[in-house]
C-alpha positions in Angstrom: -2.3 -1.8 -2.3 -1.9 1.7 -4.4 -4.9 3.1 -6.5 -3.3 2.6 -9.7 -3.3 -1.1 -9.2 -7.2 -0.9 -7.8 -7.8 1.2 -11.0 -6.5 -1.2 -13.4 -9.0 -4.3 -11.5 -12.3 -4.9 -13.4 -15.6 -4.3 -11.0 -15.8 -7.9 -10.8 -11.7 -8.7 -9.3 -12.7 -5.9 -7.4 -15.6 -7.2 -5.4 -14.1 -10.3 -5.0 -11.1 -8.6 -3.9 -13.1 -6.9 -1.2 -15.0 -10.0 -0.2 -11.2 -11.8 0.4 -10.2 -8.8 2.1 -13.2 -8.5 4.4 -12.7 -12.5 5.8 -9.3 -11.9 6.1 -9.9 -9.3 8.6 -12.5 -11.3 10.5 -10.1 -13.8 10.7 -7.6 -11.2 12.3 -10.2 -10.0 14.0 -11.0 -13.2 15.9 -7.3 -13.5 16.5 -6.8 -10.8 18.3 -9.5 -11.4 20.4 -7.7 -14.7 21.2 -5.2 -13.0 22.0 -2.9 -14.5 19.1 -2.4 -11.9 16.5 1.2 -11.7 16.3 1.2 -8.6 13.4 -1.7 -6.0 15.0 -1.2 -3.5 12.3 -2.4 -5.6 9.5 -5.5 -5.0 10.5 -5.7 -1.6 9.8 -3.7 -1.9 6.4 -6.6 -4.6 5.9 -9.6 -1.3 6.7 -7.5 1.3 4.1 -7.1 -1.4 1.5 -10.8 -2.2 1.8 -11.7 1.7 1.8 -10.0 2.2 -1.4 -11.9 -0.7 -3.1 -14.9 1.2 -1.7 -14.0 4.9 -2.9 -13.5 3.0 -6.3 -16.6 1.3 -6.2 -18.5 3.8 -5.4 -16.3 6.2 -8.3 -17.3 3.7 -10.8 -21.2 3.5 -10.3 -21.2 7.0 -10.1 -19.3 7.4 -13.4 -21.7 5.1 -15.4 -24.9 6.7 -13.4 -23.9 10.1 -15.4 -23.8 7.9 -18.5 
């Protein structure tokens, strides 16, 4: 997912963007402890995507705190 698109999401899409992407990664998570993840590096595009919703997040409240 690129910032521009993560930009463009309201606060709310974002947070339940996050809260999809989080159980999705628990799922793979759970997976590969099964030993059946077949793709292991979606996990880690799962932890950046979620990062970015984070940094934006965070960019946001900080934006409206100096409001």
């Amino acid at each position: 997912m690129k910032m521009k698109e993560l930009t463009e999401l309201s606060t709310d899409e974002l947070l339940t963007k996050r809260r999809d992407l989080r159980q999705e990664r628990l799922h793979l998570r759970l997976q590969q402890q099964s030993g059946q993840l077949e793709q292991p590096s979606r996990l880690r595009l799962l932890r950046r995507d979620i990062a970015r919703i984070e940094m934006t997040l965070s960019h946001r409240a900080k934006q409206t705190a100096k409001e």
